[in-house]
Wavefront OBJ file of the C-alpha trace (Angstrom):
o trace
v 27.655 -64.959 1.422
v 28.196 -68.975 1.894
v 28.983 -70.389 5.501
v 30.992 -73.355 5.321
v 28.658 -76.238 6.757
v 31.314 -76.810 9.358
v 30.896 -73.303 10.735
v 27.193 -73.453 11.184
v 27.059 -74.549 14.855
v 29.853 -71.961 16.021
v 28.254 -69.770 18.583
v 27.433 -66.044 17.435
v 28.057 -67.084 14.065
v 25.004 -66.104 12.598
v 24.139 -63.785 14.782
v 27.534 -62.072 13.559
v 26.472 -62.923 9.912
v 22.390 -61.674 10.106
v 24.172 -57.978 11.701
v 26.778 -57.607 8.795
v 26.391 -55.440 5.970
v 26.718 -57.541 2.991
v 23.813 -60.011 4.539
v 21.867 -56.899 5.419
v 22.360 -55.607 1.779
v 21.492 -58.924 0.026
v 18.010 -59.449 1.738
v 16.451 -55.683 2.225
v 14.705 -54.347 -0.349
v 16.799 -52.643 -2.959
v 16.353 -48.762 -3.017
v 16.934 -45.850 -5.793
v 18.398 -42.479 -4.598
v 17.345 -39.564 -6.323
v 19.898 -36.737 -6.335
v 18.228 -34.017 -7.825
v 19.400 -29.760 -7.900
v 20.935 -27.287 -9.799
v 24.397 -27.368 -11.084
v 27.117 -26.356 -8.160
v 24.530 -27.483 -5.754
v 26.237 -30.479 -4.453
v 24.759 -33.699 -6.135
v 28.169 -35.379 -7.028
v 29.630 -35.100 -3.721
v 25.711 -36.225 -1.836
v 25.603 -39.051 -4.474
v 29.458 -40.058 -3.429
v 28.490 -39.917 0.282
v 25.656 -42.228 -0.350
v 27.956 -44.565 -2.221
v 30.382 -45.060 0.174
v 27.813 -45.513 3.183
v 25.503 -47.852 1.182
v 27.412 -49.426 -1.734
v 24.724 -48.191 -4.267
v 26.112 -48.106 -8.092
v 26.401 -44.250 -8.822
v 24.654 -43.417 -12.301
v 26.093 -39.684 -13.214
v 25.518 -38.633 -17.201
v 27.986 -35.965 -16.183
v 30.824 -38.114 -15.326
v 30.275 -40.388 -18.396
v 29.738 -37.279 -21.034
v 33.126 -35.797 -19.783
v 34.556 -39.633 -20.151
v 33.829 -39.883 -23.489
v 34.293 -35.734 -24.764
v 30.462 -35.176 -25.327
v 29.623 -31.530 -23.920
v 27.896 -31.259 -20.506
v 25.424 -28.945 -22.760
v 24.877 -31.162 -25.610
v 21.196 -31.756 -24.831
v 19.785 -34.046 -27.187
v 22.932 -36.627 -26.690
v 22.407 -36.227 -22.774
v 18.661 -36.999 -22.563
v 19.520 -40.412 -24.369
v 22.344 -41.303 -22.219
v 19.949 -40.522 -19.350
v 17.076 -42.580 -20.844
v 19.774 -45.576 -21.212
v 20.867 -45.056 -18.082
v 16.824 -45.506 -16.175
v 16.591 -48.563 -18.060
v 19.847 -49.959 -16.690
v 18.981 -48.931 -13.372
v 16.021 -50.887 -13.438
v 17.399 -53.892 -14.460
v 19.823 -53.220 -11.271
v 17.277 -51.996 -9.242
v 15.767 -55.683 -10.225
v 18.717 -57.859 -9.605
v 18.511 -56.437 -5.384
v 21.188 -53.523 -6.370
v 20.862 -50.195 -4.791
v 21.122 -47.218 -7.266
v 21.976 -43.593 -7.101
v 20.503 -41.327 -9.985
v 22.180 -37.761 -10.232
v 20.539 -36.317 -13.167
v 19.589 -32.776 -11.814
v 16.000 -33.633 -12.104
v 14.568 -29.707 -13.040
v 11.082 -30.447 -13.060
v 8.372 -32.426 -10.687
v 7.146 -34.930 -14.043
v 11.304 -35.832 -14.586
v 11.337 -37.150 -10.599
v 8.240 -38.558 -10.996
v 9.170 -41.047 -13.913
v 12.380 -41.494 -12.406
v 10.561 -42.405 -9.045
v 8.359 -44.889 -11.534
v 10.961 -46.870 -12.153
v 11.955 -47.871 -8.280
v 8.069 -48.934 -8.321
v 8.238 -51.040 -10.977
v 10.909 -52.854 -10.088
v 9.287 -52.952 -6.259
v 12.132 -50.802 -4.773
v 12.244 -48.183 -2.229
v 12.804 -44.438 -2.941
v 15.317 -41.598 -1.605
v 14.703 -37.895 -2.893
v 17.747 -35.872 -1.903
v 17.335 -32.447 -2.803
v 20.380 -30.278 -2.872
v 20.035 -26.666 -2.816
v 21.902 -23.086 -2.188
v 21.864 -19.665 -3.320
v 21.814 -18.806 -6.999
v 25.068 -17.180 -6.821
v 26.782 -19.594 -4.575
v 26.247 -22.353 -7.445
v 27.314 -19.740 -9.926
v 31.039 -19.380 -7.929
v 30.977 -23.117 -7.311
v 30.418 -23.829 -10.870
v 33.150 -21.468 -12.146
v 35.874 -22.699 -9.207
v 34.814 -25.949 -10.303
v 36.135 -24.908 -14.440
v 35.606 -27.438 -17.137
v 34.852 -26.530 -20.810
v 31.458 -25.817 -19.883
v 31.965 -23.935 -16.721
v 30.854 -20.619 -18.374
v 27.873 -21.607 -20.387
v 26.646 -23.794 -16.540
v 26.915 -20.087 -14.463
v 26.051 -17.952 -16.755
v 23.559 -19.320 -19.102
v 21.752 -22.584 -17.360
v 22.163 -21.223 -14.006
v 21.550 -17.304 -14.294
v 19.395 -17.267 -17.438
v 17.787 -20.728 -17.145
v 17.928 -21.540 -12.970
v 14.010 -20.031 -12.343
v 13.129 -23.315 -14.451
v 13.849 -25.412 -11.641
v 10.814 -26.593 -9.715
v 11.978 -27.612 -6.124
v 10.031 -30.595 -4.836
v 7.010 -29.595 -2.920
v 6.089 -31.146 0.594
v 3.414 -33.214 -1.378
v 5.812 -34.145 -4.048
v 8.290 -35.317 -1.141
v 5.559 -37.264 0.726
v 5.666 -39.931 -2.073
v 9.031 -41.067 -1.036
v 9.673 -43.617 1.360
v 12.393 -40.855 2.686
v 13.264 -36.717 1.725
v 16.856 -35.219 2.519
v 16.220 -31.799 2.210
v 19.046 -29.289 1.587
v 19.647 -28.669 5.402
v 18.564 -32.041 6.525
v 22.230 -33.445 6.526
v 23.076 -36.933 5.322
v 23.700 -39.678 6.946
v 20.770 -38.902 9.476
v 21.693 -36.340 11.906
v 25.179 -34.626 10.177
v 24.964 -31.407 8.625
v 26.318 -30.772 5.134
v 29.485 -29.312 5.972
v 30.372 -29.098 2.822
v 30.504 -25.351 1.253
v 33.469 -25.057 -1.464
v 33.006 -25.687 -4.817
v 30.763 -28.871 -5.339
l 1 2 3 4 5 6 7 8 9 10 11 12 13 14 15 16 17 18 19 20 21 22 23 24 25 26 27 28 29 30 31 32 33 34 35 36 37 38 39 40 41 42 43 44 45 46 47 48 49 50 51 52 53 54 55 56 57 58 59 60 61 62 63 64 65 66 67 68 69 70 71 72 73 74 75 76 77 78 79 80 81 82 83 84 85 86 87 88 89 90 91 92 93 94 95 96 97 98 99 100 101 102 103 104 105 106 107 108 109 110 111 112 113 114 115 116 117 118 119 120 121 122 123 124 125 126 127 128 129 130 131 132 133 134 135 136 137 138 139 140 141 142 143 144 145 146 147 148 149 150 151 152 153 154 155 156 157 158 159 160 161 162 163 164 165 166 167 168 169 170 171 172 173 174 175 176 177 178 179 180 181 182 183 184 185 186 187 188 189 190 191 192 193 194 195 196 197
């Protein structure tokens, strides 16, 4: 943000620019949000929330694999979209740009490289961990539909869901902040979400 040179002695000015958003956003340290949980747990609609509020840039294989008519299943293509994806976020993440990453993140080792790449490019961490009961995701996930609605409740959920490691309090403590499922986001609101995600 420029200020004309002719505005620079108005009173408040400054003040008014140091307290606005945009200034704020340009000079703190750039963060990455981790969205991780289970499908129908509520990472696309957490990830959106944290958009809005912060201005991060969203990074969602789902969205893009629908975009583009690759199956939410299709494994192999998803894991290099995701790989693509952590690079580009560090070069954001590197450039002073916030960034949300809403991968699901199953296991502990997944977070951890994710988490890997905020530290190398000297930016803060978020975990948000999204959670509810097995069958609640399964309902979501079926109200939600899609092509892959069935295979997502009944196979990776029901068959595959005991895979997912939740992150531990130790795992947790190497953020610079943890949003638990019932922690609510932004500080102090409940999720009050509880349709389909």
């Amino acid at each position: 943000m420029t200020i004309p040179r002719s505005d620079c002695g108005r009173s408040g000015l400054l003040l008014d620019l140091y307290r606005s958003p945009d200034y704020i956003r340009c000079v703190s340290k750039p963060r990455l949000y981790l969205v991780c949980g289970l499908p129908g747990s509520g990472k696309t609609t957490r990830s959106r929330a944290i958009a809005s509020a912060t201005g991060a840039i969203r990074l969602c294989p789902d969205e893009w694999l629908v975009d583009i008519g690759v199956s939410l299943v299709d494994y192999p293509f998803r894991f290099l979209l995701q790989g693509r994806m952590l690079r580009h976020a560090e070069e954001l993440l590197r450039a002073g740009v916030a960034v949300i990453i809403e991968f699901g993140s199953w296991s502990r080792a997944e977070r951890e490289d994710i988490r890997q790449v905020a530290v190398r490019a000297g930016a803060s961490t978020e975990l948000h961990f999204m959670d509810a009961p097995l069958e609640v995701l399964r309902q979501r996930v079926l109200a939600r539909g899609g092509p892959d609605a069935e295979v997502l409740a009944n196979k990776v959920l029901m068959q595959d869901g005991g895979a997912f490691e939740p992150p531990s309090p130790e795992e947790a403590r190497g953020y610079d902040r943890f949003v638990g499922p019932h922690d609510g986001w932004p500080e102090g609101e409940s999720d009050k979400r509880v349709g389909p995600a």
